[in-house]
C-alpha positions in Angstrom: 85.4 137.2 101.5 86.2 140.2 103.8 84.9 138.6 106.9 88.8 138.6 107.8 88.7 142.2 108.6 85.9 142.0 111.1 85.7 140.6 114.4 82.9 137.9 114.6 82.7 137.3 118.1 79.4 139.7 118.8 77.9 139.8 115.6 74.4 139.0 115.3 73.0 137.2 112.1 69.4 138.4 113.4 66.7 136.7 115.8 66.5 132.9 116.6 69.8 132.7 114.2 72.6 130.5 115.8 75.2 131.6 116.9 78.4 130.9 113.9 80.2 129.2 116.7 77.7 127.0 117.7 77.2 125.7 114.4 80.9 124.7 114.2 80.4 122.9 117.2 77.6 121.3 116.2 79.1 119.7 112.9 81.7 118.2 115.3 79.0 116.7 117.7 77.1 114.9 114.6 80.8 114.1 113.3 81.6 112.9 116.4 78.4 111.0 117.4 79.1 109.0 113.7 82.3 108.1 115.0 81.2 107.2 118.7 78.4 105.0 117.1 81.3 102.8 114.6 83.6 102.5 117.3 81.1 101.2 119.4 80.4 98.5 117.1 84.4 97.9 116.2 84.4 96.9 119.7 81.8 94.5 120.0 83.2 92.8 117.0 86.6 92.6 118.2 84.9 91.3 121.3 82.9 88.5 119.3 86.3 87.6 117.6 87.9 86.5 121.0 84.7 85.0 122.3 84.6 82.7 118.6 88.4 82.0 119.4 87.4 80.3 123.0 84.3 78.5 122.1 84.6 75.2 121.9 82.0 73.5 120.4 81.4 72.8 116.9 80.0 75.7 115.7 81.8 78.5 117.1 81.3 81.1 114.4 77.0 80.6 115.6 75.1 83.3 118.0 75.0 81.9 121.0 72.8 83.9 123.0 70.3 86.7 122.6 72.2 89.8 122.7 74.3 88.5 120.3 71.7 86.9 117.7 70.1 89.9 117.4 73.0 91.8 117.3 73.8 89.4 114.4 70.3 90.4 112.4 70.8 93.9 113.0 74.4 93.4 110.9 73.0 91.3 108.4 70.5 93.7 107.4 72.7 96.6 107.5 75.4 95.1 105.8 72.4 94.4 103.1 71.5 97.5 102.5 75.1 99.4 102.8 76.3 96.6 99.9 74.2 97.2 97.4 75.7 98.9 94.5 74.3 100.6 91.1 75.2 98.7 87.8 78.1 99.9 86.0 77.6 102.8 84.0 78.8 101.9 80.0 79.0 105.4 78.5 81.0 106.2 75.2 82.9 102.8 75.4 84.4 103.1 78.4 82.6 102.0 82.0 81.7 104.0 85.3 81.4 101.5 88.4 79.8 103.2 91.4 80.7 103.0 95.3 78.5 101.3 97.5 75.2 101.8 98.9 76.7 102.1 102.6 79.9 104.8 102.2 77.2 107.0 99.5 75.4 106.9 102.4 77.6 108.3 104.7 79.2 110.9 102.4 75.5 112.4 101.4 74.5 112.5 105.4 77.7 115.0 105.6 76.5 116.8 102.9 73.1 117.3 104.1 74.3 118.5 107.4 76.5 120.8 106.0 73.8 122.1 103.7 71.3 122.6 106.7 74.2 124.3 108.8 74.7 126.9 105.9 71.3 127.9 105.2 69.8 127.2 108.7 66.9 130.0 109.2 68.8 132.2 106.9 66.4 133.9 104.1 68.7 133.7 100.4 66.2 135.3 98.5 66.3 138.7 100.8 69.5 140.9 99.0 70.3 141.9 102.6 70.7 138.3 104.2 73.4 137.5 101.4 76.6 138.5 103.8 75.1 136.8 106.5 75.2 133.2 104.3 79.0 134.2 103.3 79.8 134.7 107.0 78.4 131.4 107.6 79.3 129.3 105.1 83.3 130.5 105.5 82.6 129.4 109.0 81.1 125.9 108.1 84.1 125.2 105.4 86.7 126.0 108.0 84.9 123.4 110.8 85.9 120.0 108.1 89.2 121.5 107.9 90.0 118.5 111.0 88.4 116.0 109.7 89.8 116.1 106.2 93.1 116.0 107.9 92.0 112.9 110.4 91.1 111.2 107.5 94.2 111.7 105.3 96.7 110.4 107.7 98.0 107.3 107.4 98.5 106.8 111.2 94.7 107.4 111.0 93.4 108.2 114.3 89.7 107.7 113.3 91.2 104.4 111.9 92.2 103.0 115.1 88.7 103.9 116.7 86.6 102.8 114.0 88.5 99.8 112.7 89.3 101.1 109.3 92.8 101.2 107.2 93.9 104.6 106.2 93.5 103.8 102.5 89.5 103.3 102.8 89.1 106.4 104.9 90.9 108.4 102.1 88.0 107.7 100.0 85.8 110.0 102.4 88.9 112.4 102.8 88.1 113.0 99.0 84.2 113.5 98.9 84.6 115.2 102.2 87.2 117.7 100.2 84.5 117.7 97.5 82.3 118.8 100.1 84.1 121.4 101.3 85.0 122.7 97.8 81.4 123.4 97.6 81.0 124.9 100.9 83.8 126.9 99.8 82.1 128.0 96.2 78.9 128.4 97.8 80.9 131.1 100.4 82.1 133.0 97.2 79.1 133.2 95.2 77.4 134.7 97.8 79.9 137.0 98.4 79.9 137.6 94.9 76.4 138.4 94.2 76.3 140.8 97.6 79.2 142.9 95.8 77.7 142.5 92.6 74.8 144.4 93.7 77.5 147.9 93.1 79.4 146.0 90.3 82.3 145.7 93.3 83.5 142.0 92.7 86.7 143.5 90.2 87.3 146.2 92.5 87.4 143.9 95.7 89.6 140.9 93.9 92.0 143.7 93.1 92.3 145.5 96.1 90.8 144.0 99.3 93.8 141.5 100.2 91.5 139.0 102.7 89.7 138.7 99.6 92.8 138.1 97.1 93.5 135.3 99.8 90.1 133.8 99.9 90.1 133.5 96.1 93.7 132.2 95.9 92.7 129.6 98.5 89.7 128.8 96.2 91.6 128.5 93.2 94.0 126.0 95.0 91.1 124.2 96.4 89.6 124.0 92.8 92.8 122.3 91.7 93.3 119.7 94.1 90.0 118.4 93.6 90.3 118.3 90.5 93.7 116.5 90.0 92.5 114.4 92.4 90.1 112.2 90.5 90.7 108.8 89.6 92.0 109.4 86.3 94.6 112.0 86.8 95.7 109.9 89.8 96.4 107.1 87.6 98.3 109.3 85.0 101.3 109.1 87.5 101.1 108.0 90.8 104.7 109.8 91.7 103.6 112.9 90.1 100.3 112.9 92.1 102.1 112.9 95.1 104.4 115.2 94.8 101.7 117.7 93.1 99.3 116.9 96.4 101.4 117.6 99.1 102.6 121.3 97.3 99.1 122.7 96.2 98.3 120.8 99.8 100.5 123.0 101.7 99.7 126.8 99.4 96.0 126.1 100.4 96.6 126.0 104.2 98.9 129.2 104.0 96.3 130.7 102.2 93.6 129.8 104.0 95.0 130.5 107.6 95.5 134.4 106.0 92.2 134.7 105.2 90.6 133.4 108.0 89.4 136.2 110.9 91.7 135.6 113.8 88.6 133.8 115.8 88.8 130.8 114.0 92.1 130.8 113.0 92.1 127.3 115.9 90.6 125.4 113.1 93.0 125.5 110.7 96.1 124.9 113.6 93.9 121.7 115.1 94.2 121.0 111.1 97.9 121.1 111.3 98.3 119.6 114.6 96.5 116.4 113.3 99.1 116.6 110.3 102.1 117.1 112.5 101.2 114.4 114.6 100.6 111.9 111.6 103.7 112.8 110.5 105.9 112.2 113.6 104.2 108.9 114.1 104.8 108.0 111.1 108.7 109.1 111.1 109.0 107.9 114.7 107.6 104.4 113.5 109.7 104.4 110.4 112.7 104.6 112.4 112.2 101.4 115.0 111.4 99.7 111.6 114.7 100.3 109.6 117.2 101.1 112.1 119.1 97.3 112.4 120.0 99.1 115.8 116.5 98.4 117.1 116.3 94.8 115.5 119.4 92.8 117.0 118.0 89.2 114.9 118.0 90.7 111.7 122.0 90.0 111.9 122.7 93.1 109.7 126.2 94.7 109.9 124.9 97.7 108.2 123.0 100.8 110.1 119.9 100.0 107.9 117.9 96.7 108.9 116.3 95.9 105.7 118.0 94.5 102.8 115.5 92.9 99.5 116.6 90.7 96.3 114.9 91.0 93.3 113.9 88.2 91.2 111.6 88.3 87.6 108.6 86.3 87.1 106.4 85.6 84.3 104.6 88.2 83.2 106.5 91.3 84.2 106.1 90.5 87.6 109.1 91.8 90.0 109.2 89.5 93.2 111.4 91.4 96.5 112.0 89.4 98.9 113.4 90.7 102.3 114.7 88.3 104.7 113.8 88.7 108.3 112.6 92.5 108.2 112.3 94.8 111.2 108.1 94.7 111.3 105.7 92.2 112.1 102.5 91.9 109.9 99.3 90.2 109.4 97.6 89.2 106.3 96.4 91.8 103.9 98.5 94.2 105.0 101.0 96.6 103.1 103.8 98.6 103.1 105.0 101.6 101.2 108.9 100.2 99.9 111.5 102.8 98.9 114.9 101.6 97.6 117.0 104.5 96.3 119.5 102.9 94.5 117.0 101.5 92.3 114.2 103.6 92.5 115.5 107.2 93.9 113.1 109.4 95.8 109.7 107.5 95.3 108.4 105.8 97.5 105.1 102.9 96.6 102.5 101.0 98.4 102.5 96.8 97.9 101.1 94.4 99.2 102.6 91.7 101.4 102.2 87.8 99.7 104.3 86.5 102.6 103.0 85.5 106.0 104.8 85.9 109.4 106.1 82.3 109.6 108.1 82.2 106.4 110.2 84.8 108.1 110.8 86.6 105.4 108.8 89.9 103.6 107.8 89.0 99.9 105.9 91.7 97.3 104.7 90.7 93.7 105.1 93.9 91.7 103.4 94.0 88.4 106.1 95.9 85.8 103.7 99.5 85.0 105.4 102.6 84.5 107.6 104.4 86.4 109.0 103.1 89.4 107.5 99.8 89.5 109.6 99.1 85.6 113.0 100.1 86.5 111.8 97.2 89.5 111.5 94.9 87.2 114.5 95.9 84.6 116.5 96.0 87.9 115.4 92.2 88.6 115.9 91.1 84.5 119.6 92.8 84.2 120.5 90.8 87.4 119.0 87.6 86.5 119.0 87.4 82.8 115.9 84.8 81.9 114.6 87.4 79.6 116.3 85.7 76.3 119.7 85.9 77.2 122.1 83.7 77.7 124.8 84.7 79.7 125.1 83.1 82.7 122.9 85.3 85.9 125.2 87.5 87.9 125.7 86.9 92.3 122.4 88.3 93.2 122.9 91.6 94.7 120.6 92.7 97.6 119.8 96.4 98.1 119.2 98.3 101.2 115.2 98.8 101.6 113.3 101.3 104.0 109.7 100.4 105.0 106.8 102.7 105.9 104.0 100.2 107.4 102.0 98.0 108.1 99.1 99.4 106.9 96.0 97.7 106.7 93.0 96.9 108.7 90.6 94.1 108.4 88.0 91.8 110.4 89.9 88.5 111.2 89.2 86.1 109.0 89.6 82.9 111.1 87.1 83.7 113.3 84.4 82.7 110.5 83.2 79.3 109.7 83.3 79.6 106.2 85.8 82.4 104.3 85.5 82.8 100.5 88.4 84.2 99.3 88.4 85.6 95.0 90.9 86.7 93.8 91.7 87.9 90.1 95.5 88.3 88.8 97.3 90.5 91.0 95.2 90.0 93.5 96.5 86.8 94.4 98.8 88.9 96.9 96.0 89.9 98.8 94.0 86.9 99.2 97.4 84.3 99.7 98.0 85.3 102.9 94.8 84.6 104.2 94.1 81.3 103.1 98.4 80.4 104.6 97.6 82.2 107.4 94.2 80.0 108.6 95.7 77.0 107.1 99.3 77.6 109.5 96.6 77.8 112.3 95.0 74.7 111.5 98.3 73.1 111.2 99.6 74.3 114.5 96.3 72.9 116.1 97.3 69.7 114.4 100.7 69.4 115.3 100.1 70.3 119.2 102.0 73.4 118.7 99.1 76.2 119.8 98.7 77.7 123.3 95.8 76.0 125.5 94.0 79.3 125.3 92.6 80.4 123.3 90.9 76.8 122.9 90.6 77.8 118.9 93.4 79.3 116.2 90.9 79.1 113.5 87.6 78.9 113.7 87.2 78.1 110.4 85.7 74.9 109.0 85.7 75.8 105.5 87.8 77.3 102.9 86.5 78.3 99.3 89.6 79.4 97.2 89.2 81.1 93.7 92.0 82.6 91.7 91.6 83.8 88.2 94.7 84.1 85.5 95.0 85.2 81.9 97.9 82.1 81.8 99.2 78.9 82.9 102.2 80.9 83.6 100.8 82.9 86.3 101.0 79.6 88.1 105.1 80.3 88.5 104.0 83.3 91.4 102.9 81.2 93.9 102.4 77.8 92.8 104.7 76.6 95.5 102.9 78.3 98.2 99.5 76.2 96.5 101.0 73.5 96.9 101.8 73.6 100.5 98.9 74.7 101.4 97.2 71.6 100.1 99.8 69.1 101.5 99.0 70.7 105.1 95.5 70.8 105.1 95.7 66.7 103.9 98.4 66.3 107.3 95.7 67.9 109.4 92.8 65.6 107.6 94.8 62.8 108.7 95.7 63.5 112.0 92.6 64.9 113.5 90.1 63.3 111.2 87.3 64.0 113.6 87.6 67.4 113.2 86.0 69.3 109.9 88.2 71.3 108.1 88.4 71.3 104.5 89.4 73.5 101.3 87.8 73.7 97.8 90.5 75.3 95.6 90.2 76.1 92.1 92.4 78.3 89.1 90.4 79.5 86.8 92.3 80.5 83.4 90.8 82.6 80.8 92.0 83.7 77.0 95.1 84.5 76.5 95.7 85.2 72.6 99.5 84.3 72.9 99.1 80.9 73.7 96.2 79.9 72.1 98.1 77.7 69.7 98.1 74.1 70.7 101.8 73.9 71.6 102.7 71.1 74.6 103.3 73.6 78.0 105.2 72.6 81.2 104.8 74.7 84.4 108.1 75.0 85.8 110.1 76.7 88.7 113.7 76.2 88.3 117.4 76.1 90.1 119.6 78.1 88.6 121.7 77.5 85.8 119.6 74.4 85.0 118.8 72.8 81.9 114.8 72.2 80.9 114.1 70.2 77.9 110.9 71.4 76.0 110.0 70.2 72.9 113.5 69.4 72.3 115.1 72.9 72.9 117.1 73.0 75.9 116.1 76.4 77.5 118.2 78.1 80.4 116.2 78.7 83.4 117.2 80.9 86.7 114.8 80.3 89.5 114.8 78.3 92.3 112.6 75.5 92.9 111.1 72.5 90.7 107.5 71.7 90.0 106.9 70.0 86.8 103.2 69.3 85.9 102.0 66.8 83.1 99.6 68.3 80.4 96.6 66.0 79.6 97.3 65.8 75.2 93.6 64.3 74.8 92.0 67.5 74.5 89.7 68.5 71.8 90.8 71.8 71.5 90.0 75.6 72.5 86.9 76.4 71.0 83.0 75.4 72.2 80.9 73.5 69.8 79.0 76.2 69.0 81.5 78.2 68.3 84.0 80.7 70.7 86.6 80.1 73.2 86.0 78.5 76.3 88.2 80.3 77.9 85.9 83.5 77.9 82.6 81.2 78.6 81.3 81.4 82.0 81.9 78.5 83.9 78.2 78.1 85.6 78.8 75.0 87.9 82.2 73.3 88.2 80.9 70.5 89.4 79.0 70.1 86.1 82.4 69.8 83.9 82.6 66.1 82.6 84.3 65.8 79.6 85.5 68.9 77.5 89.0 70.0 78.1 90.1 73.6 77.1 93.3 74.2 75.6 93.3 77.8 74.3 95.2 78.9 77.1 97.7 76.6 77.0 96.7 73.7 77.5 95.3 73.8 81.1 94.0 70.1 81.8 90.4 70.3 83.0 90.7 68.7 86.6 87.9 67.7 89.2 86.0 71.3 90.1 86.1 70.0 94.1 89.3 70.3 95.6 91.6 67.3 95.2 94.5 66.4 97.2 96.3 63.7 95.1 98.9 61.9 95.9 99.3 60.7 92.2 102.9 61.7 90.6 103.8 63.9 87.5 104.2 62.2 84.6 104.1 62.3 80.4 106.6 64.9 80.7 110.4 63.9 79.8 112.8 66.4 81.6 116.6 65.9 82.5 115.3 67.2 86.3 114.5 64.8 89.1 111.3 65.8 90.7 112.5 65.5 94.4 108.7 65.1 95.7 107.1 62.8 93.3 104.1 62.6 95.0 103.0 66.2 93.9 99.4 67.8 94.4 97.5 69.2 91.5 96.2 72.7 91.1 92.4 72.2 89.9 92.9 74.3 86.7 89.2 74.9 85.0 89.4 77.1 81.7 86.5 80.1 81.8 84.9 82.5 83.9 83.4 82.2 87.4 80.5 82.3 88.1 80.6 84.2 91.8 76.7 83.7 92.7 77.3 80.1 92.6 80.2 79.7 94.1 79.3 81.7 97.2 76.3 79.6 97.3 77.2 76.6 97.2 79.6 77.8 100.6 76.5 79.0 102.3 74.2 76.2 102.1 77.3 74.5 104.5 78.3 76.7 106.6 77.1 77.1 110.2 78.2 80.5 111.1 78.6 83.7 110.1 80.8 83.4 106.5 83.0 85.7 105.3 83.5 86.7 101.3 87.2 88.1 100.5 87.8 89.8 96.7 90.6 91.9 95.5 90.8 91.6 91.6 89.6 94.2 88.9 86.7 96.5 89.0 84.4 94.7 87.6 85.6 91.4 89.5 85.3 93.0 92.6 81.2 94.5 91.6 80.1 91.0 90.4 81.0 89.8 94.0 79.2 92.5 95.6 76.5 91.9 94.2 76.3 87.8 94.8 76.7 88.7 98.2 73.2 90.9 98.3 71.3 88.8 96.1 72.0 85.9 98.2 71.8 88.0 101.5 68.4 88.5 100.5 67.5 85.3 98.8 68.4 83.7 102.0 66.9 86.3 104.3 69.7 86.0 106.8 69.4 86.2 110.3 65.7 87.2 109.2 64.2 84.1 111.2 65.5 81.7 108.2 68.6 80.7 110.6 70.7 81.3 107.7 74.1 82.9 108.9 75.6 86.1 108.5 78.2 87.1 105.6 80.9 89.9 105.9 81.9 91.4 102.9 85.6 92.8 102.1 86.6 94.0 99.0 90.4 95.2 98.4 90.6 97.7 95.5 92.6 96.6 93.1 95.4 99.7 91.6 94.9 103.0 92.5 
């Protein structure tokens, strides 16, 4: 760790040894050959999206020449073999889920190459070589300073080249710190053992000070990777931050001081990257919230963005901010701070609105922290939590956004798009299912552009959603609905034209309503009075959907005994006859989509349902089965297909693995002519 006090520039590490320069460069020309080679292919699928969006035949989403069908084959069997992932790991009653094949991949090719640059021609079991691997291990650790940077930043620049959000490249910012942690070890040790040889390792701690520095820096290093593991990132989120970014900053001071004044331009391209996130970010930040820059937003205030709060079901906090100062597409994100709820925090959610409802809407689930005094915020304004008071004028607060984030393939350039989602992640996968049916409508109503010749692409839309309740439904039943009632406008005005939707809600166990009790799915006005079971119950939201409950069920458990709620479901099509109830009652509807135009009824309310020819939400009690669902997709579509899952861990794996088993079983693109399938899977928390 004294290499700080020497001048590298001329010193030789022996015959035929490279150079400890050139080996820094050379990380950075396999580092940035890796990045040359994805951007590369993010252009030529950017490329294939506008070409899909212009075709106008039948099957848009279908190779249509050479270059491209075999570009198509070389994906498919890539994308095979970079999905595969390892079985979950059940260990002492909890479970370890494993990342993919692909990203595993990536991070052990980085690790090999650094392993091969430290120990390159260098002899470790000759006593008198062991400086010589210090010297050039330092020098290896400092070169993924930059790129552990690059891949923090949320204006990521390797994002924008390779087609990737921020929050997936901070997967490989971690391993890649892992990486350099044991660069970094690996540098001690051997420094170590070289001093040990005198029983000088005490001696040098205590009075070298490059090597007090180096060991500090260490230490630090040792810590952040440490803290940064997935459990003690979920212990607090705000207390991870804020931890991060201070050990973050005492490692590049103490790095920089130990470092020998030749490569001290590592560690200030390091902090360029930084500064330049960072002013992007606050430059960006600034055009978003200043109501100067946004004359439409109509505000009287110097801050653009102002959000309501309303309680849901399930401590569920909806914000809704009308007309904000940023444009987004579906699956995107923001990071919301509101100091006079939440002061000094700042948290990343999703966006369950699209662009043509004009306003910015975020489901928050009630956790800890700043995310509960959300939803306690919400409750003391609204007052539908058990009291009866009458609700208070809503009060909107002054909201600053950080965002978009978010990167993904567009969606309606497939023929087919799957789209699973599991509780929360109905904020995710919403937008996209609005967002190709708007499209479809637009095409419809004679609203779209003449080119490109094609909004959507898509012919077919498979929609899953999986809830612990019936009262889940309140989030976005609305939204459903809509969806529903548009795609049946398109159906019937260009009925030549193939576009159709397959929607289903799957509900599972929930053990506070599994007695048989009558249930009613409601979204209110305020200050209106529901009758249930006799009661009158005050109610405080906003619109009205009343759905009938089917009273001929047999009840919640299976003839052989269990809940059919927890039951896999292994073909919906299948269902005939047996009606759940252990969740509440859910009536056991068609498994193909219907679009009915029969009205509510059975249900005796002093509300007038304004639309009485109301759509039903397929409601089927159990499990999915993903393998067959995705399937079933498949065998119809005629063009690449696209699967979309954000949901829980193990949710999101059972997915993942449908998709490779039935890559496979169909040998895509592998002379079957069966099409291609992109895979995207949103993690669900942090």
């Amino acid at each position: 760790m004294s290499m700080s006090g020497m001048d590298m520039s001329h010193m030789d590490m022996g015959a035929g040894v490279p150079d400890l320069f050139y080996l820094q460069k050379m990380y950075w020309v396999v580092v940035g050959s890796a990045i040359a080679a994805a951007t590369v292919v993010n252009v030529l699928n950017r490329f294939l999206a506008i070409q899909r969006l212009r075709d106008s035949t039948l099957t848009p989403s279908k190779p249509k020449s050479l270059f491209f069908s075999t570009y198509a084959t070389i994906t498919a069997i890539v994308r095979e073999i970079s999905y595969v992932t390892l079985p979950p790991l059940r260990l002492r009653g909890r479970i370890f889920h494993f990342a993919p094949l692909g990203p595993l991949a990536i991070i052990l090719a980085n690790l090999v190459v650094v392993l091969v640059f430290c120990f390159y021609k260098l002899d470790t079991t000759d006593q008198w070589k062991w400086e010589a691997v210090g010297y050039r291990t330092g020098f290896v650790a400092l070169a993924q300073l930059p790129l552990i940077f690059l891949l923090a930043g949320r204006q990521n620049i390797i994002g924008f080249f390779v087609g990737m959000s921020y929050e997936r490249l901070n997967w490989f910012h971690r391993w890649i710190a892992r990486t350099l942690w044991l660069t970094a070890t690996i540098h001690m040790c051997f420094w170590f053992r070289s001093w040990g040889r005198y029983n000088y390792i005490v001696y040098q701690l205590t009075h070298d000070p490059f090597a007090k520095r180096g060991f500090a820096a260490w230490c630090i290093l040792t810590f952040i990777v440490l803290s940064s593991a997935a459990p003690m990132r979920r212990l607090s989120y705000e207390i991870f931050v804020l931890q991060h970014l201070v050990t973050f900053v005492g490692f590049t001071v103490a790095v920089w001081l130990h470092a020998p004044a030749e490569v001290k331009v590592w560690v200030w391209i390091s902090i360029g990257f930084l500064v330049f996130d960072r002013v992007a970010r606050y430059a960006w930040a600034t055009y978003t919230n200043l109501s100067l820059f946004h004359p439409k937003t109509k505000s009287h205030t110097l801050w653009a963005n102002r959000a309501s709060f309303t309680p849901l079901p399930g401590n569920i906090t909806r914000i809704t901010i009308e007309n904000p100062g940023v444009r987004w597409k579906p699956g995107q994100h923001v990071f919301l701070t509101c100091h006079s709820v939440v002061p000094l925090q700042s948290h990343p959610f999703t966006i369950s609105s699209i662009p043509e409802d004009n306003k910015m809407e975020f489901l928050v689930r009630a956790e800890k922290g700043g995310t509960r005094r959300f939803f306690n915020y919400a409750s003391k304004f609204h007052n539908i939590l058990g009291s009866g008071d009458p609700a208070p004028t809503k009060q909107a607060r002054t909201v600053f956004l950080d965002g978009p984030y978010g990167r993904i393939r567009p969606l309606r350039q497939f023929d087919s798009v799957v789209l699973i989602a599991g509780g929360m992640g109905i904020t995710f996968a919403l937008p996209f299912l609005r967002d190709i049916v708007a499209k479809w409508r637009s095409e419809c109503d004679g609203t779209s552009p003449a080119n490109p010749v094609n909004l959507a692409a898509t012919r077919r839309l498979r929609f899953i959603w999986v809830i612990k309740s019936r009262a889940q439904l309140s989030w976005c039943e609305t939204q459903l609905q809509s969806v529903l009632a548009d795609v049946q406008a398109c159906q019937r005005a260009q009925p030549d034209r193939p576009r159709e939707i397959d929607l289903s809600i799957y509900v599972t166990c929930d053990e506070k309503l599994e007695q048989p009790t009558q249930s009613i799915t409601t979204t209110q006005h305020p200050g209106t009075a529901v009758v249930v079971d006799g009661d009158e119950k005050k109610t405080n939201s906003e619109d009205i959907s009343i759905h009938s409950i089917d009273k001929s069920s047999t009840g919640g458990c299976l003839p052989g005994g269990g809940c059919c709620c927890t039951a896999a479901v292994e073909d919906e099509d299948e269902i005939t006859q047996h009606n759940c109830t252990c969740s509440g009652h859910a009536p056991q509807l068609p498994a193909e989509t219907q679009i009915s135009e029969k009205p509510t009824e059975g249900v005796k309310s002093e509300l007038e349902v304004e639309d009485s020819a109301a759509h039903y939400l397929p409601i089927v009690s159990g499990r999915p089965q993903p393998r067959t669902i995705i399937r079933k997709v498949l065998e119809r579509a005629e063009g690449e297909s696209a699967v979309v899952v954000c949901g829980p861990t193990g949710l999101s794996d059972d997915v993942r693995r449908s998709v490779v088993y039935l890559s496979d079983d169909r040998a895509v693109h592998k002379g079957t002519g069966a099409q291609g399938i992109y895979l995207h899977v949103e993690k669900f928390g942090w």
